[in-house]
C-alpha positions in Angstrom: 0.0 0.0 0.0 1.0 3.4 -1.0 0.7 6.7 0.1 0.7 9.9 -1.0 0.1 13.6 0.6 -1.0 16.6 -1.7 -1.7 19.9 0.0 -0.4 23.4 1.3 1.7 20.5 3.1 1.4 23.0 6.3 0.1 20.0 9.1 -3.5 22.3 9.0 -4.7 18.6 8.7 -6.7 20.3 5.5 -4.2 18.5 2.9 -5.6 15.7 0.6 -3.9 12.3 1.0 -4.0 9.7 -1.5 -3.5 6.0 -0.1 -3.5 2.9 -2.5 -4.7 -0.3 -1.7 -2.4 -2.9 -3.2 -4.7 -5.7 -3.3 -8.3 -6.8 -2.5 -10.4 -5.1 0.0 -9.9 -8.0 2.4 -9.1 -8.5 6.3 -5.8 -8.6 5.6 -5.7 -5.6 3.9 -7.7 -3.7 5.8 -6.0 -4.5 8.6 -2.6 -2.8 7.2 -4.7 0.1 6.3 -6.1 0.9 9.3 -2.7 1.0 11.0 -1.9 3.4 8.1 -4.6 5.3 8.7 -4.7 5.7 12.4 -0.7 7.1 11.7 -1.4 9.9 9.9 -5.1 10.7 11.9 -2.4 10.8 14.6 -0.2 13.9 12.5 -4.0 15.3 12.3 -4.8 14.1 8.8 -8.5 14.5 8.0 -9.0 13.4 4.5 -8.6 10.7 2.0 -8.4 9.3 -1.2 -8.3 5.8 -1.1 -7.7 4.4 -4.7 -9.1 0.6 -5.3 -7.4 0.5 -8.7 -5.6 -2.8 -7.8 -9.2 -3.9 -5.7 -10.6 -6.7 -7.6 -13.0 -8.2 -4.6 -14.4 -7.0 -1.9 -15.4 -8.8 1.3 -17.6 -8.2 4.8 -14.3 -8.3 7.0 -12.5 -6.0 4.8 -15.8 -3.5 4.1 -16.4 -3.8 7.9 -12.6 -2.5 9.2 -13.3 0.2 6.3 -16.8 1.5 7.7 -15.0 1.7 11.2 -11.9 3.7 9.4 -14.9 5.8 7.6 -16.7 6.5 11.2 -13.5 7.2 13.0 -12.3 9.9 10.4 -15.9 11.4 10.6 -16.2 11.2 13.9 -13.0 14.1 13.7 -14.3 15.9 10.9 -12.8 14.4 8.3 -13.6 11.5 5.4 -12.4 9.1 3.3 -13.3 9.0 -0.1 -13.0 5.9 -2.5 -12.0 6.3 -6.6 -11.1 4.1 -9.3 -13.6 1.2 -8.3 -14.0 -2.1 -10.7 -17.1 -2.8 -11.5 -16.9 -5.9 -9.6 -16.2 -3.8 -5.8 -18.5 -1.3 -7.0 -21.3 -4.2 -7.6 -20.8 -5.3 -3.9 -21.1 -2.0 -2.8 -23.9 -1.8 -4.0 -25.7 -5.2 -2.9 -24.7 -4.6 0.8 -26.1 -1.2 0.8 -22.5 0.9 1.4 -23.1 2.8 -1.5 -25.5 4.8 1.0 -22.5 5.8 3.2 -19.4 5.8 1.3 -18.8 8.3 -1.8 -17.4 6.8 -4.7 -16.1 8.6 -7.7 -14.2 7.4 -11.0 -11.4 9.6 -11.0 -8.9 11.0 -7.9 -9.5 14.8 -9.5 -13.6 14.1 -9.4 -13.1 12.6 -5.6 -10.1 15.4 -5.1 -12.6 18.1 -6.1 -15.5 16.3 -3.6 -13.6 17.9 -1.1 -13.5 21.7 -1.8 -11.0 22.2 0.7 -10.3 26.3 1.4 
């Protein structure tokens, strides 16, 4: 997994990081991406780009340590935002409802531009 900050780069926690998911949107994954996560919440980084380019499946322990990720970044006024999802992680999104909570976009500059950040 990769990671990637773009911003004023001035730690006002308003800068736009990009983190790619090298593999399936499973527990294991997950699990690695949390920890990422959680390190840079910690240098007060509010929002993200995570980019399922390499995502070809999806499953419930993976989406579930996601949605927790999603509610903990919300929960300090922030998001995560999801772009470049196959049609096949897009299609389980879909069946278990997450499409209702979690904004997905084709593009990082369409899901950059979600944020509007001042």
């Amino acid at each position: 997994m990769g990671h990637r900050l773009n911003g004023n780069g001035n730690g006002s926690g308003k800068e736009v990081n990009v983190v790619r998911c090298s593999g399936d949107l499973n527990a294991t994954e997950m699990v690695s991406m949390k920890t990422r996560f959680s390190r840079l919440l910690n240098q007060n980084r509010k929002f993200f780009l995570l980019d399922l380019k390499e995502a070809g499946h999806a499953d419930l322990a993976g989406l579930g340590i996601l949605v927790d990720r999603i509610r903990k970044v919300r929960s300090l006024k922030g998001d995560i935002r999801l772009f470049n999802i196959r049609p096949e992680v897009h299609h389980i999104l879909n069946l278990i409802g997450l499409n209702q909570i979690i904004e997905t976009y084709s593009t990082e500059e369409e899901a950059r531009r979600s944020f509007r950040i001042a």
